[in-house]
PADREN-714009 format. One record per residue (C-alpha): x, y, z. Coordinates in steps of 0.02 Angstrom, whole numbers, plus 32768, in hexadecimal, padded with zeros to 4 digits. Example, Ala and Ser with C-alpha at 12.3 -4.5 7.8 and 13.67 -1.06 7.14 Angstrom:
ATOM    u    v    w
ATOM 8267 7F1F 8186
ATOM 82AC 7FCB 8165
***
This chain:
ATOM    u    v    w
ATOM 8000 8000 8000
ATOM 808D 8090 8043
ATOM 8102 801E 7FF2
ATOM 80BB 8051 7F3F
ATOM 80B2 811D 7F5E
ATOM 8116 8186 7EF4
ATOM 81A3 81DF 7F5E
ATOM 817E 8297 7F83
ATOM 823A 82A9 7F49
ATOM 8212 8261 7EA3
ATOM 8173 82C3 7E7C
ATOM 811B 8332 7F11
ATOM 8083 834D 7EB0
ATOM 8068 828B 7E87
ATOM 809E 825A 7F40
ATOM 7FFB 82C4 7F71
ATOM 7F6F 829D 7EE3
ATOM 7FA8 81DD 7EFD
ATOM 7FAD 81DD 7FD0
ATOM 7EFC 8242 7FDA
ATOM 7EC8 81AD 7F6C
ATOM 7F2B 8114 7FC1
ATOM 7EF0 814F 8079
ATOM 7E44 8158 8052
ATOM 7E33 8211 8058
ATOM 7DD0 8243 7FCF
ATOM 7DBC 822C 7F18
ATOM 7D89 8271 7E86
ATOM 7CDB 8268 7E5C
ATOM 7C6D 8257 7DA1
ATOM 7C43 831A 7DD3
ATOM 7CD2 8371 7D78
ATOM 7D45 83E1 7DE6
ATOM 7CF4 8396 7E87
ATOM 7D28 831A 7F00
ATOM 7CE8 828B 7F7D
ATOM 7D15 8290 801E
ATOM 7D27 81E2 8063
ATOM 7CFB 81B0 8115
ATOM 7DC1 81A1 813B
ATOM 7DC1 823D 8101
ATOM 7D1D 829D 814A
ATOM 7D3A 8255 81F6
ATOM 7DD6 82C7 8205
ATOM 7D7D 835C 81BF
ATOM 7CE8 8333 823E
ATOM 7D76 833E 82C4
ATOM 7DBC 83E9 826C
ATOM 7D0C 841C 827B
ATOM 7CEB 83E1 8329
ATOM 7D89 843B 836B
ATOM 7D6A 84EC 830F
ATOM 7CAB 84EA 832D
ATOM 7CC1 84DC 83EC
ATOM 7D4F 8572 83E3
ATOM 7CDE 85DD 8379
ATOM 7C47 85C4 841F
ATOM 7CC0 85E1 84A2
ATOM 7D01 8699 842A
ATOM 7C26 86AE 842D
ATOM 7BF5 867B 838B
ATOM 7B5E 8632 8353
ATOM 7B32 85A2 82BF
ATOM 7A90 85CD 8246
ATOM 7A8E 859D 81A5
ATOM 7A67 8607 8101
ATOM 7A31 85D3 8049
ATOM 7AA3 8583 7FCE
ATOM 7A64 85F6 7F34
ATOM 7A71 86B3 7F34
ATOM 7A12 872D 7EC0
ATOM 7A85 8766 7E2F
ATOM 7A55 881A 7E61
ATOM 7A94 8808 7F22
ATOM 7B38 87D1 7EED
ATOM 7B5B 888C 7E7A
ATOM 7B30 88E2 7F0E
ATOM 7BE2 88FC 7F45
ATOM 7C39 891B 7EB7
ATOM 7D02 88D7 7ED8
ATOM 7CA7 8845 7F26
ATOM 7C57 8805 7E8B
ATOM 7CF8 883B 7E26
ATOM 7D4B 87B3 7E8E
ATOM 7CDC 8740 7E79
ATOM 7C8E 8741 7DCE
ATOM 7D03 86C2 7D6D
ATOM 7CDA 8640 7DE7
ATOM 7C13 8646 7DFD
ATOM 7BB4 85BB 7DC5
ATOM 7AF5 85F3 7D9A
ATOM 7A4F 85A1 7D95
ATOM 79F9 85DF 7D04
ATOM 7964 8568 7D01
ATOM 78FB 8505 7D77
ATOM 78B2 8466 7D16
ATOM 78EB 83CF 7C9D
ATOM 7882 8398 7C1C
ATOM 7892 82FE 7BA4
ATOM 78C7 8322 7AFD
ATOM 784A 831D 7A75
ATOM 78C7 8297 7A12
ATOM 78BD 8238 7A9D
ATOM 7994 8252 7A92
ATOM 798C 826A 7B6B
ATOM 7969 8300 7BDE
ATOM 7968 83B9 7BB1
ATOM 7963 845A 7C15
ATOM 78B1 84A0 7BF7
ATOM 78BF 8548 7BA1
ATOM 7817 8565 7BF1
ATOM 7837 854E 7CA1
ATOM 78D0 85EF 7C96
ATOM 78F3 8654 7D42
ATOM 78CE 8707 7D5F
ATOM 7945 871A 7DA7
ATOM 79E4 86A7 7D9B
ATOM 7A3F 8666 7E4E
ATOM 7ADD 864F 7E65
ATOM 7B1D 85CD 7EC1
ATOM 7B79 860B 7F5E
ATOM 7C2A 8626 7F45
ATOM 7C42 8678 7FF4
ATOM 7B9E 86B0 804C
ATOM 7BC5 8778 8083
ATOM 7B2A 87B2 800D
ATOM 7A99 8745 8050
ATOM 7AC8 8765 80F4
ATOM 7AC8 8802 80EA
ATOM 7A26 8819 8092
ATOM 79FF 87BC 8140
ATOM 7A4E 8814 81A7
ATOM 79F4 88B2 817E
ATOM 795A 884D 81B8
ATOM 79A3 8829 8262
ATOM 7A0C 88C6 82AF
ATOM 79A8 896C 82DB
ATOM 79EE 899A 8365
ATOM 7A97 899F 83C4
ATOM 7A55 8915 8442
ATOM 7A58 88AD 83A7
ATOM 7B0C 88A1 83A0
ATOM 7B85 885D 8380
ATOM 7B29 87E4 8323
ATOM 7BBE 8738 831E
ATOM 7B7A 86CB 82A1
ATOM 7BEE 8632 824B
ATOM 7BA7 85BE 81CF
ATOM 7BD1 84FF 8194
ATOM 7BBC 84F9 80D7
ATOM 7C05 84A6 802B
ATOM 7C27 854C 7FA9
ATOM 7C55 8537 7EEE
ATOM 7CC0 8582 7E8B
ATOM 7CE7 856A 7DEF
ATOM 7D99 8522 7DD9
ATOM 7DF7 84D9 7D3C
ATOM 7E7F 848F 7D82
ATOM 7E55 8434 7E2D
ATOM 7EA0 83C2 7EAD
ATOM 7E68 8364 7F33
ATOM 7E48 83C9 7FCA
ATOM 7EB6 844B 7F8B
ATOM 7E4A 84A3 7EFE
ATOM 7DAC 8446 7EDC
ATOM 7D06 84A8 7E7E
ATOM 7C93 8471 7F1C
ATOM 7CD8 847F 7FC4
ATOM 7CAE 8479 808B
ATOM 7CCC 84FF 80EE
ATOM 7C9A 856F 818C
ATOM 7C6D 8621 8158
ATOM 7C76 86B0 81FF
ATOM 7C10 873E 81E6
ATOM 7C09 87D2 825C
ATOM 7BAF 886F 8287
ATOM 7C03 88F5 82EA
ATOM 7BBF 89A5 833C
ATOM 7C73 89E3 8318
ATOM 7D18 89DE 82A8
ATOM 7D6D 89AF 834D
ATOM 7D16 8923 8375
ATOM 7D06 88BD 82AC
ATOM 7DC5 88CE 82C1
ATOM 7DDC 888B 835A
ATOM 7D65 87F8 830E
ATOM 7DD2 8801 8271
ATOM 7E71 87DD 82D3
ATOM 7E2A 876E 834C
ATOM 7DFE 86F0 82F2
ATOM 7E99 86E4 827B
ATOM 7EDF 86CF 833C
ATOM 7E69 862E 8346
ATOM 7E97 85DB 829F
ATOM 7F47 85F4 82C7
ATOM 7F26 85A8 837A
ATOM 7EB1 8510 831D
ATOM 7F59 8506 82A8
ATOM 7FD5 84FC 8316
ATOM 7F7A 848F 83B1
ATOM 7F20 8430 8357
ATOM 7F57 841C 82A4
ATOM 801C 8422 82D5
ATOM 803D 8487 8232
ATOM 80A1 852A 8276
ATOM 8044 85D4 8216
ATOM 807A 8686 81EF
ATOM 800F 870B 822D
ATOM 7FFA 8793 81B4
ATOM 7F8D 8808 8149
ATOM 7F7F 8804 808F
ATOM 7FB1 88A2 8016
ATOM 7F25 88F4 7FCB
ATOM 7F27 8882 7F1B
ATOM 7F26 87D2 7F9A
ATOM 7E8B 8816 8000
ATOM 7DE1 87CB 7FFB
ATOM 7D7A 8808 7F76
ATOM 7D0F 88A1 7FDA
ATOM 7D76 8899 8072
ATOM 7DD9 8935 80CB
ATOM 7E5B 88C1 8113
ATOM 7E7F 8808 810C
ATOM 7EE4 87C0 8192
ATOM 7F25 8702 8160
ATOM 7F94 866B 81B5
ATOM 8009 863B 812B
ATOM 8056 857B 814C
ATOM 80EB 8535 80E8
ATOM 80E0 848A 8088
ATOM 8161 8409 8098
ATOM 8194 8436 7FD3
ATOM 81B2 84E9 8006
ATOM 8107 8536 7FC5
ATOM 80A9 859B 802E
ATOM 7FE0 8560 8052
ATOM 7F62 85EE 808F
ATOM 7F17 858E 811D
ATOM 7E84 860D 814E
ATOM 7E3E 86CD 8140
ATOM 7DFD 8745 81A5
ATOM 7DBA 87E8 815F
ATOM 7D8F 888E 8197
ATOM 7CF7 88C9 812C
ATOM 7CE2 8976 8161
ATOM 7C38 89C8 813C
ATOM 7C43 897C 807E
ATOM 7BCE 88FC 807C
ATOM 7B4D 894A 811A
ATOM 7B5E 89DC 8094
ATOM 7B41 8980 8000
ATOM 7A91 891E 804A
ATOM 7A64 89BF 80B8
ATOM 7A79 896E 8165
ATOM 7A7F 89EA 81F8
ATOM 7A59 89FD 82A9
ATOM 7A28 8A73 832F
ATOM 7A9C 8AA7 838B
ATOM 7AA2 8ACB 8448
ATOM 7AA3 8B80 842F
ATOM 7A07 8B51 83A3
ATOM 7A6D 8B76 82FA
ATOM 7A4E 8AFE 826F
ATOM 7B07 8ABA 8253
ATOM 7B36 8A3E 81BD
ATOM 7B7B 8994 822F
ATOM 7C3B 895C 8219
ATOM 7C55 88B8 81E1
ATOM 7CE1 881C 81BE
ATOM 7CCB 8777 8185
ATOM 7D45 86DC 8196
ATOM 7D55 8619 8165
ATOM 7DB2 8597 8157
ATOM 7D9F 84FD 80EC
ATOM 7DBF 844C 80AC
ATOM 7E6B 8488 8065
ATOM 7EAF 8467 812B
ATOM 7EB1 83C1 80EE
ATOM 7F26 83E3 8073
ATOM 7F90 8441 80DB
ATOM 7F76 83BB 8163
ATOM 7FAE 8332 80F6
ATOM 8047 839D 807B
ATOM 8097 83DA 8130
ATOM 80A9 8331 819A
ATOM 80AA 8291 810A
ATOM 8134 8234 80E8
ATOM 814A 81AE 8050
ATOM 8115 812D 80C9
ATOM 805B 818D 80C5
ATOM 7FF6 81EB 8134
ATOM 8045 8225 81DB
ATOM 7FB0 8283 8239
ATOM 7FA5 82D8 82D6
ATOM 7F55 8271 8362
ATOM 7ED1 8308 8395
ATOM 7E97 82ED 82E3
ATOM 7EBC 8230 82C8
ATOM 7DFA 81D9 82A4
ATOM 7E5E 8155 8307
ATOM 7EED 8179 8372
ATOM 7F13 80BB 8396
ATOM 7F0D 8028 833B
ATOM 7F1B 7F68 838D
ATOM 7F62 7EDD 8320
ATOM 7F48 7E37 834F
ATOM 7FCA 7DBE 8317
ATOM 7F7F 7D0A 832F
ATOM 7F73 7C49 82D9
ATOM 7ECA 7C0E 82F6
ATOM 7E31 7C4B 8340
ATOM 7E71 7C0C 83EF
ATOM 7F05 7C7F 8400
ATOM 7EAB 7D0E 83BE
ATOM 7E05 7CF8 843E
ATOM 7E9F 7CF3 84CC
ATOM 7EEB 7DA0 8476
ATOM 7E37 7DDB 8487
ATOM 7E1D 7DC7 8523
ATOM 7EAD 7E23 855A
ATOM 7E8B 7EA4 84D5
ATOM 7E08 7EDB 84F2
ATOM 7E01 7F22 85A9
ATOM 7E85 7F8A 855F
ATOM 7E04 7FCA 84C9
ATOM 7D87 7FFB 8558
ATOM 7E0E 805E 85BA
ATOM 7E53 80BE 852E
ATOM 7D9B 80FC 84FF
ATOM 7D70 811D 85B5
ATOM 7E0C 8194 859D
ATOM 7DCC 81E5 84F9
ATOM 7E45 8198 849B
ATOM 7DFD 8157 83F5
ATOM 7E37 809D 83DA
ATOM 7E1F 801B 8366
ATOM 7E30 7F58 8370
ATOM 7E53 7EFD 82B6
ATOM 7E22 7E58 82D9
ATOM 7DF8 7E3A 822A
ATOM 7E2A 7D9E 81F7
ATOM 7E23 7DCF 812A
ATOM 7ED1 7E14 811E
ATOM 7F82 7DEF 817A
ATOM 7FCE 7E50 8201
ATOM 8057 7E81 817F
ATOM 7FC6 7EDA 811A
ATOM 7F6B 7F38 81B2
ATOM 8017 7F84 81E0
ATOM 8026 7FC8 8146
ATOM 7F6C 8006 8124
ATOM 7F7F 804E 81CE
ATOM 8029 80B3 81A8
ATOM 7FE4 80F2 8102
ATOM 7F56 812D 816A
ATOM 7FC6 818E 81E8
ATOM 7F7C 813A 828F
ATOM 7FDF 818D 830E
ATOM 8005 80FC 8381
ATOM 8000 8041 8346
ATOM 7FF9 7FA8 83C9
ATOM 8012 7EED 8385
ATOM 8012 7E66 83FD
ATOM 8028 7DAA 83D2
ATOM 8040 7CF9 8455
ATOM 80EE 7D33 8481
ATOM 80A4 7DDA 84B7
ATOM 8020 7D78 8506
ATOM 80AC 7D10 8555
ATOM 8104 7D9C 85A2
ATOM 8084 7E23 85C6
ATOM 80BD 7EAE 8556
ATOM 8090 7EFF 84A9
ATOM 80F1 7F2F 8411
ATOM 80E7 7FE3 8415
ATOM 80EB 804A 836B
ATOM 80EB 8113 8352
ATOM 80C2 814F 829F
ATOM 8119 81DA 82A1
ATOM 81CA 81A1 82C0
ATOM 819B 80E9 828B
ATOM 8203 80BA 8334
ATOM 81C3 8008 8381
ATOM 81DB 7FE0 8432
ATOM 8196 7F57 84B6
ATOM 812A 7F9E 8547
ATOM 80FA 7F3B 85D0
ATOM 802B 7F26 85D3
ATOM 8016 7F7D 867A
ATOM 8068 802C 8639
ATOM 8025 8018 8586
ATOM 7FA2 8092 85A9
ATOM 8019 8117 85E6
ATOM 808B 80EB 8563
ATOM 7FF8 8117 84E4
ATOM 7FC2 81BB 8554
ATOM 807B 81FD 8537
ATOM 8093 81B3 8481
ATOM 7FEE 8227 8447
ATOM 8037 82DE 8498
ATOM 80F6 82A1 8456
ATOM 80BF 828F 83AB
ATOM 8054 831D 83A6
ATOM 80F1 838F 83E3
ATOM 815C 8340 8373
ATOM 8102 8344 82D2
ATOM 80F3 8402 8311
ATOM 81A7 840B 8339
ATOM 81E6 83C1 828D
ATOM 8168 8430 822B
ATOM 81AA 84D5 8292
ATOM 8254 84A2 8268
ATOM 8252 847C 81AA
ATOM 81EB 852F 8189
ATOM 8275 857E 81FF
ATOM 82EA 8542 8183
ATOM 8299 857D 80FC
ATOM 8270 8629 813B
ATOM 8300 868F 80B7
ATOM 8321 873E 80BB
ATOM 836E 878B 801F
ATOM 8397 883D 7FF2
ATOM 8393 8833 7F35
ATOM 8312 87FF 7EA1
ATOM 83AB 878B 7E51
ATOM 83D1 8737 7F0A
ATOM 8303 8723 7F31
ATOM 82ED 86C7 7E6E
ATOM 838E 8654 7EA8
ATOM 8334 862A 7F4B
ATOM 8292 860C 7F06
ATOM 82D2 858F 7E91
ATOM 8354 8545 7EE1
ATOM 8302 8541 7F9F
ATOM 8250 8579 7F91
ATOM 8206 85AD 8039
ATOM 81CD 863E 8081
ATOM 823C 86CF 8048
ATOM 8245 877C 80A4
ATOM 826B 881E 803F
ATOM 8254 88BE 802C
ATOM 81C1 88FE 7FC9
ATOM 81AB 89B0 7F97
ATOM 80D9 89A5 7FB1
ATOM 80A0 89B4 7F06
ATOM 8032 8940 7EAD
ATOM 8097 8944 7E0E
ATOM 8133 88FD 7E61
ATOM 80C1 887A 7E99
ATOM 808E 884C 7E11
ATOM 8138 8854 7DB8
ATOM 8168 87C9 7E0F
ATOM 80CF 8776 7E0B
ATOM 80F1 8762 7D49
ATOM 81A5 874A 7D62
ATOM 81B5 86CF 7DF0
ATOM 8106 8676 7E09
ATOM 8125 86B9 7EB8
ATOM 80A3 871D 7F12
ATOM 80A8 8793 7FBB
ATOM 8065 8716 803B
ATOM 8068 8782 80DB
ATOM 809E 8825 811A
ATOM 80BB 87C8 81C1
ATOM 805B 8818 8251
ATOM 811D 8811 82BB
ATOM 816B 8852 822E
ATOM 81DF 88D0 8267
ATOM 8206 8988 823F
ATOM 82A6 8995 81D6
ATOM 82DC 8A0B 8143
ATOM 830D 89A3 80A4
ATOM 8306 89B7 7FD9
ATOM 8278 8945 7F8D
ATOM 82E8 88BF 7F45
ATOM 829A 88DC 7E7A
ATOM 8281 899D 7E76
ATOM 8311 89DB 7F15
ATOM 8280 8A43 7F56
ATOM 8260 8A6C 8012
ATOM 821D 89DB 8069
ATOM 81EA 89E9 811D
ATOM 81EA 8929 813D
ATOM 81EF 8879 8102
ATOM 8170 8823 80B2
ATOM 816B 875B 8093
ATOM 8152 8718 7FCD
ATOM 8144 8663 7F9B
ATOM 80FC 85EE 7F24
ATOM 805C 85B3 7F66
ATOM 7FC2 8549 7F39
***
């Protein structure tokens, strides 16, 4: 199984397409553009989802749920945001099939054409705020903390698993403030929790930063980002927070009273994060052995492999097997026993390594014999013997050690490739030669931007939020620069 994958040193991109596939991640599905997310696959998304949903209640949000289609006119309301979005809307045009008169198959009925056509939501800012407008009156109606679970399309040529796919799932934040103040203290905050989701629970180290002006969210003020590093030197944009301002409560006419009584237009952000963690989860820990996951997010953090002849020796491995099961559940720790007698022990440790299960256990008569356990970390592949009556510590410390360490490793490759150059010719040698994250000056404009946009491939990540002061010469034009900013190649 792991045996067969193509080395990431061979061909990165292949490694990924072929591991997402091998470990039962996801496929590709008949829809063109659009993916299936297997139940290998879903159950770490569901514990993604689990772990961000309960640190969006405890910042004061709320879940509700809004429609999948927006009216074409809502979404050229706010002009820059439709500009951003145009090329990738997907629009219902008509409402019924018919059967062709030739009998040649179905047919869209030119009959049955909308009023109005929908779009189907490629981020939801426009219908909630049509809402919105419905909800806040007052100043006691605010802040209004809404978040929303949803799938959003858009329209992509070129897709890859997780990574870039037409349909995806998503959250979707969407705030209401009485002042500027406040929407960017929102803003900032909760760039502060995907970083702390990233880091704690994810293991993949992030940049704090905020975009330049030509990298922002289409209709937003400001855009604050985490920015994590790949292990083939690429940069991934792991999640968004915006600061609206007054565009959109502008745009759909959505004010309040104030305490002093004015009628004042509402500040706003908006923020998400989406199925593309699981690209980042799986492109920053993997090795060409498979999946290496961390345990918070393992579906199953321990697997038990029986090693037996006969159904005698394997009730007798049962038996003392499954006490064990029962503790480690009582503990939270999700375990599973393969006593499936359709494939070889051989085979299971394999499956299980593709599949990145943190902690493996195999025990066999001579185990049975002696008390103890072979003991098996995926992360290091190291294999030790543990005595039966510490096993359960043994696992307790194995879960928090790998977690730090896949951390730890991750925190020390992107240190490594963290570059900072003073000139255009050293940051093109760099980028080819090293890739990473490289710091340099910029002199602030858009145009030298998107020089080496052209030039390089490489695009302005970050201005990181610790970024500090320091006069420079922007490494292309030897203007003024006040600080650093970071470029890479990213997906």
């Amino acid at each position: 199984m792991g045996k067969n994958l193509t080395k990431r040193g061979e061909d990165y991109s292949k490694w990924y397409n072929e591991l997402v596939v091998k470990a039962d991640l996801a496929e590709n599905s008949g829809v063109r553009g659009c993916m299936v997310i297997k139940p290998y696959g879903y159950a770490i998304w569901e514990k993604m989802q689990a772990a961000l949903d309960k640190m969006f209640k405890e910042t004061g949000h709320e879940n509700a749920y809004f429609p999948l289609f927006i009216p074409k006119s809502y979404l050229s309301k706010e002009a820059s945001h439709v500009e951003g979005f145009a090329k990738e809307c997907a629009v219902v045009t008509h409402y019924r099939l018919k059967n062709a008169e030739d009998g040649s198959g179905i047919v869209v009925d030119e009959t049955a054409k909308l009023e109005e056509e929908l779009i189907v939501r490629p981020t939801s800012e426009t219908i909630i705020w049509d809402t919105y407008r419905k909800w806040i009156q007052s100043y006691r109606d605010l802040p209004l903390l809404i978040n929303q679970w949803a799938n959003v399309v858009r329209w992509e040529m070129r897709t890859r698993l997780f990574l870039r796919t037409a349909e995806f799932l998503w959250q979707e934040g969407h705030t209401a403030h009485a002042t500027e103040k406040e929407a960017i203290e929102e803003a900032e905050q909760m760039m502060h929790v995907y970083a702390d989701f990233s880091e704690n629970h994810m293991a993949v180290p992030v940049i704090k930063g905020i975009k330049t002006a030509s990298e922002r969210f289409a209709g937003a003020v400001e855009t604050y980002c985490i920015e994590a590093l790949m292990q083939d030197g690429k940069a991934l944009q792991a999640g968004t927070s915006h600061f609206l301002g007054q565009n959109f409560a502008k745009a759909f006419d959505v004010k309040f009273a104030s305490k002093e009584g004015k009628q004042e237009h509402v500040w706003a952000t908006s923020w998400g994060v989406s199925t593309r963690l699981m690209g980042a989860l799986i492109m920053t820990h993997s090795d060409d052995n498979g999946l290496v996951l961390p345990p918070k997010l393992a579906p199953i953090q321990v697997v038990i492999v029986p090693i037996y002849k006969g159904e005698e020796q394997l009730d007798a491995i049962s038996e003392k097997v499954n006490p064990l099961v029962k503790s480690l559940r009582a503990k939270g720790i999700s375990v599973k026993y393969d006593n499936r007698d359709t494939y070889k022990p051989g085979y299971k440790f394999n499956e299980y390594e593709l599949k990145g299960v943190p902690v493996r256990l195999a025990i066999g008569q001579r185990d049975l014999d002696n008390g103890t356990f072979e003991v098996a970390r995926r992360d290091t592949l190291e294999k030790e013997t543990v005595a039966a009556e510490e096993v359960i510590a043994k696992i307790e410390f194995l879960l928090n050690d790998i977690q730090e360490n896949i951390f730890k490793k991750a925190l020390e490759h992107r240190a490594n490739h963290i570059t900072e150059v003073d000139s255009y010719d050293a940051f093109k040698e760099v980028l080819e030669t090293k890739g990473g994250f490289i710091s340099a000056h910029w002199d602030g404009t858009p145009e030298t931007e998107e020089q080496v946009k052209n030039e390089t491939k490489a695009t302005i990540r970050c201005i990181p939020l610790d970024a500090k002061e320091e006069k420079g010469s922007c490494m292309v034009t030897g203007k003024p620069s006040a600080k650093r900013v970071l470029f890479a190649k990213a997906y």
